[in-house]
N, C-alpha and C positions, 0 to 999 in steps of 0.2 A: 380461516384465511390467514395467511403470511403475511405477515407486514417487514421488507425491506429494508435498511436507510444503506445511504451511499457518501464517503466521505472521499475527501484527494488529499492524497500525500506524496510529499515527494523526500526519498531516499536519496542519501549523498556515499559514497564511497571511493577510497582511493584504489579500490580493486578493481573493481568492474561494474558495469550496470547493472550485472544478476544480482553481486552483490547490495550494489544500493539498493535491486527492489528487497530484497530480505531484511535491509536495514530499515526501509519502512514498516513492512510486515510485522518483524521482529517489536516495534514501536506500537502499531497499532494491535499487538496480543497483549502489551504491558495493559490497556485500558479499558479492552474491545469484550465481547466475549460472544461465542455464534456467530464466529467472523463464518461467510459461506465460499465466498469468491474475491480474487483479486485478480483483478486487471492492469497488466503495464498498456500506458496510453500512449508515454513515449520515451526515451533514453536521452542523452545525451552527455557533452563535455562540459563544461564551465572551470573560471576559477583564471586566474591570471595567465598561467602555463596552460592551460585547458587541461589541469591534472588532473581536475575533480570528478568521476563518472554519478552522473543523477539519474533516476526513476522515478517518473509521476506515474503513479497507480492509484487504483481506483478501489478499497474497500468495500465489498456489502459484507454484513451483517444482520441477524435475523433480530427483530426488537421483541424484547421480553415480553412475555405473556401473549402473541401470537404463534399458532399454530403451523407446521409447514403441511403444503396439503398433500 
């Protein structure tokens, strides 16, 4: 049996949202490992100027020593 976990992060970039979610991505490889699925939940602007584009996504990862079936 597969065993899951699911974490939210959210990427900031001054490019674009695609890029911000790769910024999180990118972040969650530096400490993840069996990442399976990411999910963007949702986009947006922020930041004084609204220059900043964010990405909340949603990580799964498979937990060590479960098997996928």
């Amino acid at each position: 049996m597969a065993v899951v976990k699911i974490i939210e992060l959210v990427g900031s970039s001054k490019e674009s949202t695609d890029d911000a979610a790769r910024q999180a991505l990118r972040s969650a490889r530096s400490s993840l490992r069996n990442i399976r699925a990411v999910d963007i939940v949702s986009t947006g602007l922020r930041g004084d100027n609204l220059d900043e584009y964010r990405a909340h996504v949603r990580v799964a990862f498979l937990i060590e020593g479960t098997e996928v079936d």
